[in-house]
N, C-alpha and C positions, 0 to 999 in steps of 0.2 A: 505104190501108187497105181492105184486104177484107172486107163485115161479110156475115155467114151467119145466117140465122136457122132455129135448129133445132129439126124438133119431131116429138118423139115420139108419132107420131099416135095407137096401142093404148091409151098411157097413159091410166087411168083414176084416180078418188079415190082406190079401193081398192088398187092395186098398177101396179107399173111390171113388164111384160111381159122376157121376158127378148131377144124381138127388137127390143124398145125400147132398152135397155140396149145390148145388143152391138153394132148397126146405126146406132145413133143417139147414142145419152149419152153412149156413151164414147169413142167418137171426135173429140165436136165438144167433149167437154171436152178431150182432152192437144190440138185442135188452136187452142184458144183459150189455148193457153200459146205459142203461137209468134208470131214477127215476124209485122207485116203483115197480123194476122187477128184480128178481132174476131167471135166468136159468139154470139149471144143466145140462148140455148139453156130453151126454154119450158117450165115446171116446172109441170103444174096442178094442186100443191098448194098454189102460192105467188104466181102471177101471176093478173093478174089475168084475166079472157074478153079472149078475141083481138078486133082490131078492124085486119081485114085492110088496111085503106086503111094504116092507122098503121105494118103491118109493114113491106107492100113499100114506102112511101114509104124508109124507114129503114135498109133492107137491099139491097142486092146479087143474093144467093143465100137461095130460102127451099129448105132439105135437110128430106127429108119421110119416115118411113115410109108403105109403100104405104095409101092408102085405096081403096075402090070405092062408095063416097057420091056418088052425082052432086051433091047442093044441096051437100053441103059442099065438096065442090073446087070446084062454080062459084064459092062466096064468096071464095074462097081466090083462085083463079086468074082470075078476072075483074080483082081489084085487083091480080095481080101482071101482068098484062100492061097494064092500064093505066100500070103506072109503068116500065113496059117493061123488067121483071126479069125475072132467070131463076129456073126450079121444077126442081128434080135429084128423082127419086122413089128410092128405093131400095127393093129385094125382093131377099127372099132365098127363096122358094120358086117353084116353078110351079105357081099356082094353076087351070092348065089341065090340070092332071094330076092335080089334091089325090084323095088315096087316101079308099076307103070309111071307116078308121078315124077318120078327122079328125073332131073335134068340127063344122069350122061344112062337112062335106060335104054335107049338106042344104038347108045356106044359099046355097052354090055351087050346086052342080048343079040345087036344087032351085028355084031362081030364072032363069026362062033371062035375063032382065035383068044379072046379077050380071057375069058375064065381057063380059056385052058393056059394061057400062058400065064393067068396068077397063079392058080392054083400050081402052078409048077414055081414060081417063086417061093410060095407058100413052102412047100415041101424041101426047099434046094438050103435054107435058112438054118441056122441052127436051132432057133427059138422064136414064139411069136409074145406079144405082150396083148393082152383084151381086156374088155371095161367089165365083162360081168362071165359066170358058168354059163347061162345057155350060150351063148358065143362060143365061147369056147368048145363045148360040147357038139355047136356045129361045124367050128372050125375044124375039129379034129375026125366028122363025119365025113368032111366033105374033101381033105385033102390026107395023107400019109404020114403027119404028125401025130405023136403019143398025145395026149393030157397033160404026162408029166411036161413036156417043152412046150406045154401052152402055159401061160403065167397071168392069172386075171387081176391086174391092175385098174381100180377102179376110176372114176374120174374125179376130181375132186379139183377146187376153187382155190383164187389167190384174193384174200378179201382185204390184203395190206396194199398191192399196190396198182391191181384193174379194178375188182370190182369195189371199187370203194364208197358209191353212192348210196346214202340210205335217203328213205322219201319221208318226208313229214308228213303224216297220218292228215285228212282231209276228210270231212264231211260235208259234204257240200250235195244240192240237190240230185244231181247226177251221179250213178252207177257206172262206171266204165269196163266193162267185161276185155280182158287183154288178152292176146295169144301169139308169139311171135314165134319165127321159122320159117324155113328155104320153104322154097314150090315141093320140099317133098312131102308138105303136110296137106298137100290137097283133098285127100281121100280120106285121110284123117279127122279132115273139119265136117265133114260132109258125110260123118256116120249115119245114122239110122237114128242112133237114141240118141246120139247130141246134138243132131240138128231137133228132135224133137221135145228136149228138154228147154233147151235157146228157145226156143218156140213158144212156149208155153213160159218162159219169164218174160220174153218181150210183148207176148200180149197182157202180161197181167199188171206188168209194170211200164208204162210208157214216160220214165226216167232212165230206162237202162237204152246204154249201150254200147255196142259188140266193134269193136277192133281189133282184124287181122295185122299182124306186120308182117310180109314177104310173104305170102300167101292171100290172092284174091277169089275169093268165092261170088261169082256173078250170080248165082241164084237167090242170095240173100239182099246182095243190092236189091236186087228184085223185091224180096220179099217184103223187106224193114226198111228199103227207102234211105233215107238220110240217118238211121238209126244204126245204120251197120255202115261203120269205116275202116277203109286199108290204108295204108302206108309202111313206106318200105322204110328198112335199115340201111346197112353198108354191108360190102360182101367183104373189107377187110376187118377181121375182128377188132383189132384197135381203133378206128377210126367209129367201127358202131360201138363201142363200148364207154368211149371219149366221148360223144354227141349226141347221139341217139338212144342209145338206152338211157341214160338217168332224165334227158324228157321224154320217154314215154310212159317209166315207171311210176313219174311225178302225175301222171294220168292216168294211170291205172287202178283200178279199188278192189280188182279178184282176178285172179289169175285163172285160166282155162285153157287146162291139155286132155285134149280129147286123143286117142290112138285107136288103132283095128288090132284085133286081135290074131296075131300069125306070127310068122315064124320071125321072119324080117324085124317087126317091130319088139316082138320081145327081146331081140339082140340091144336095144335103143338102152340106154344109160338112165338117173334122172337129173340129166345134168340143167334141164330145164328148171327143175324144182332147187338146184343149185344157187342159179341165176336171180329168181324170181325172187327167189328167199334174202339174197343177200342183201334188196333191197327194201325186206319187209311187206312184201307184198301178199296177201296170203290169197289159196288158191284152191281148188277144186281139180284134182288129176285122175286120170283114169284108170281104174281098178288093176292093173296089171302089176308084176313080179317089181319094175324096177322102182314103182311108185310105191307100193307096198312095202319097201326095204325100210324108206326114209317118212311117208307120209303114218303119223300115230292118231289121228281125230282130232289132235291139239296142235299140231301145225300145221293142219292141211287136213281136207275130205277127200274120198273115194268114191266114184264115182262108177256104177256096175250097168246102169240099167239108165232108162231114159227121164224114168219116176228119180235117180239118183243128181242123175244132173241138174233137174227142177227143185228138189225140193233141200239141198247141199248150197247152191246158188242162193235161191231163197232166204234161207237160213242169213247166209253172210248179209243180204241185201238191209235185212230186216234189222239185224244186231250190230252196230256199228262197232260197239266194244269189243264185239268178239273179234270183226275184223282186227281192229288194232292188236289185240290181245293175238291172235294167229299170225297172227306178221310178224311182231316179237318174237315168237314161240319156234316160227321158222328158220328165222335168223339163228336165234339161241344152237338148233339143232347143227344148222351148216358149219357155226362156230365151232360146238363140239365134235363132230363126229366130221367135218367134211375138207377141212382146209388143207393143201396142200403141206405146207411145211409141217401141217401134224401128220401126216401120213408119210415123209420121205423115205422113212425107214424102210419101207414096205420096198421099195426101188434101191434102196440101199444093199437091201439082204439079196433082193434077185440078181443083181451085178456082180454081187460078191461071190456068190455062191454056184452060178454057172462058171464062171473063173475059174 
């Protein structure tokens, strides 16, 4: 018996982070339903303060979201090498890249301590877990780690018992262009060719319109007036997931993820097109590596150029069927190729096998 001790390190009183959730919770729960694996998986709204001697005595493998805490991973990792276990880190961004928009890019940058003391985490580890190869490939540029003890695990969805809302297809006279995510999508929204694609639908269709969720763009108030609206989520993933997501999705008629193209963002997942899909929503994403993996022209368009976001947009506005019909198409895909319990193996064999 394999025991893992897993912990959602972001997790706070007040809410469980959504790279808590995806990276961590949900995986070490479908993998505590299989042979051979025991997981202890750490709740701090229920357990009690950690008392690291008692973990690693107890555990195997402690599976960690990343910290950059020096005193708290020494507590942590002094006892786990004492009892001569192993510490897996998982990251899912590159925090050597994090863009100006990021809430803690002040905290980073603005601390020249901050990267040196991950990046010494990073290296002190015996293995990291990541959502895709370029990650990886920069993980392992930028810190003393092989490839081989980087393990890309990708993201992937629980459609039996969060996201479980699917939306009833709607035709009705309004467009509603959707796009939700943190303030780090500021610079995102506000490319070049998608502001000038949006542009050019909402003058030609004055039925559509553009809603940010968690990301306010004031120059589009400006622009589009009462045509362009924000509204926020929840910063605890269960609570937006339970309330706010299945009503905005039920408002939604095309989904739009605009990204920059750089180092930062190609690390990015498509865990959005994850989300969107599971509620049939079909969408319009931007031309890069992680959207390319999962988007084929029949569940989703690609979007390169600014002519691409107009006339991709267009398309769906104009053909109601196809909408529905790519919202199907999407789902179908998450179903097959993205769901967590069909991927456990993949977490199965890397726990095994570092062992």
């Amino acid at each position: 018996m394999i025991k893992i001790f897993g912990l959602p390190s972001h997790q706070t009183l007040k809410r469980t982070s959504g790279v808590d959730f995806a990276r961590v919770i949900q995986p070490m729960k479908e993998l505590n339903k299989q042979k051979g694996l025991k997981v202890n998986l750490y709740d701090i709204n229920k357990d009690a303060k950690l008392v690291w001697d008692e973990v690693a005595e107890k555990n195997d493998i402690v599976f960690f979201n990343y910290m950059s805490m020096p005193w708290e991973f020494a507590k942590m990792g002094t006892m786990i090498r004492k009892h001569n276990k192993l510490m897996v880190l998982d990251l899912d961004d590159s925090l050597w890249h994090i863009m100006e928009d990021n809430p803690v890019y002040n905290t980073i940058r603005g601390n020249p301590d901050y990267l040196k003391n991950f990046t010494a985490i990073c290296n002190e580890v015996d293995y990291i877990t990541t959502t895709n190869k370029h990650l990886r490939n920069l993980i392992a540029h930028n810190t003393s780690k092989p490839t081989s003890k980087i393990k890309v695990l990708p993201n992937y969805i629980d459609l039996d018992n969060l996201y479980t809302h699917r939306t009833k297809f709607k035709d009705d006279h309004e467009i509603k262009l959707v796009h939700f995510g943190s303030t780090t999508h500021f610079i995102d929204l506000q490319t070049e060719q998608f502001e000038e694609g949006v542009d050019r639908i909402m003058k030609e269709y004055p039925n559509v319109v553009f809603r940010t969720i968690g990301a306010l763009i004031p120059k589009y108030k400006y622009k589009w007036g009462r045509r362009y609206e924000n509204s926020f989520g929840h910063q605890g993933v269960y609570k937006w997931i339970e309330t706010k997501f299945p009503q905005f999705m039920d408002e939604a008629d095309i989904f739009v993820t605009p990204l920059q193209d750089n180092k930062y963002t190609r690390c990015k997942s498509a865990i959005k097109f994850l989300e969107a899909s599971s509620a049939k929503i079909p969408g319009v994403w931007q031309g890069m590596r992680q959207y390319e993996e999962v988007v084929d022209g029949e569940n989703g368009l690609l979007a390169y150029s600014a002519d691409d976001w107009y006339e991709n947009i267009k398309i769906l506005i104009d053909d109601k069927e196809l909408r529905r019909e790519m919202g199907e198409k999407a789902l179908k895909t998450v179903e097959k190729d993205w769901e967590m319990k069909k991927n456990i193996e993949k977490y199965m064999s890397f726990f095994t096998n570092i062992l």
